[in-house]
N, C-alpha and C positions, 0 to 999 in steps of 0.2 A: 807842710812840716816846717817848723821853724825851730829856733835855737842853734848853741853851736857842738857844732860834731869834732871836730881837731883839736889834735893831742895841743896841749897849752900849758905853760909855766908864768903863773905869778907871783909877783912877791904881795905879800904880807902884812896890811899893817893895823895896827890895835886902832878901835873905837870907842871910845869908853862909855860914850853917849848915849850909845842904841841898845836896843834890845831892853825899855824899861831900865838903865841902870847897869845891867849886866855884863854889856859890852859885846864887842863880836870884832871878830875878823874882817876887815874889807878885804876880798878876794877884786875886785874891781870895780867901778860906779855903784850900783845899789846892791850888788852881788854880793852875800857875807856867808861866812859863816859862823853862825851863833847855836844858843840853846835850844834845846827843842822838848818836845815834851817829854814829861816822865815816864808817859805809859804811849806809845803813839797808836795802839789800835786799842784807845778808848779816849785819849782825849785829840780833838782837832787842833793843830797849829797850821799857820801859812807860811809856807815853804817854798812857793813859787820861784823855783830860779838860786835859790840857798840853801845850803847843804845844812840841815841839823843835825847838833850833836844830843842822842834823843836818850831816856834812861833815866833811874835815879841817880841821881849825882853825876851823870855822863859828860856831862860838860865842865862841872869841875874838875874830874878826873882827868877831860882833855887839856886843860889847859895848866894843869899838874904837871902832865909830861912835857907839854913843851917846855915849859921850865926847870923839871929836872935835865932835859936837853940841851939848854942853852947856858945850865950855869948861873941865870939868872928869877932874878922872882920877883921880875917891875914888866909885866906886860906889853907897855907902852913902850919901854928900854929895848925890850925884844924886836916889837913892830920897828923902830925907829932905823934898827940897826940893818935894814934891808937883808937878812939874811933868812928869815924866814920864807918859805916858799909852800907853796900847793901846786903841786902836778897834776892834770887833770888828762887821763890816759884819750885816747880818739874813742869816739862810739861810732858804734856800729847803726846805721839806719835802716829799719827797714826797707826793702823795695817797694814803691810806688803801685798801686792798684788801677788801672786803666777799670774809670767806671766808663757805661754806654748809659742814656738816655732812654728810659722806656718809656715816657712820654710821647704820646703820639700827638700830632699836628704840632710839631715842632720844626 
């Protein structure tokens, strides 16, 4: 099992590079959060490790509110001012499965 399980708070800062043009959140190193597909249980996107914001128009609408929330409507203005954040609550793992070996002559 890998990945991380603990409750965590980062800040926030705009991209404006990534995502083809579109831009996205650095949540940390390659970790973002960007757009995601319009329909996600008909078209594929990679999400590995990145939160999408999935829908029509869903990612505009995200990043609408942050703006109507900040007062401001310069993205970058937003990221820069460290005040934006993502919480990211603890997960629960499952328990661990003790497999046995049926392989014989081992």
């Amino acid at each position: 099992m890998v990945g991380l399980a603990d409750e965590q708070t980062h800040t926030l800062e705009w991209d404006s590079g990534t995502m083809n043009g579109q831009g996205s959140w650095r949540v940390y190193g390659n970790w973002l959060i960007h757009e995601g597909a319009s329909d996600p249980t008909s078209i594929a996107w990679g999400a590995i490790g990145c939160i999408e914001v999935c829908g029509v128009g869903g990612w505009t609408r995200f990043n609408d509110s942050i703006k109507n929330l900040s007062g401001s409507t310069d993205l970058e203005a937003i990221g820069n001012s460290g005040k934006l954040i993502a919480k990211y609550e603890a997960a629960i793992r499952p328990p661990l499965i003790q497999q046995t070996n049926t392989r014989r002559g081992n």
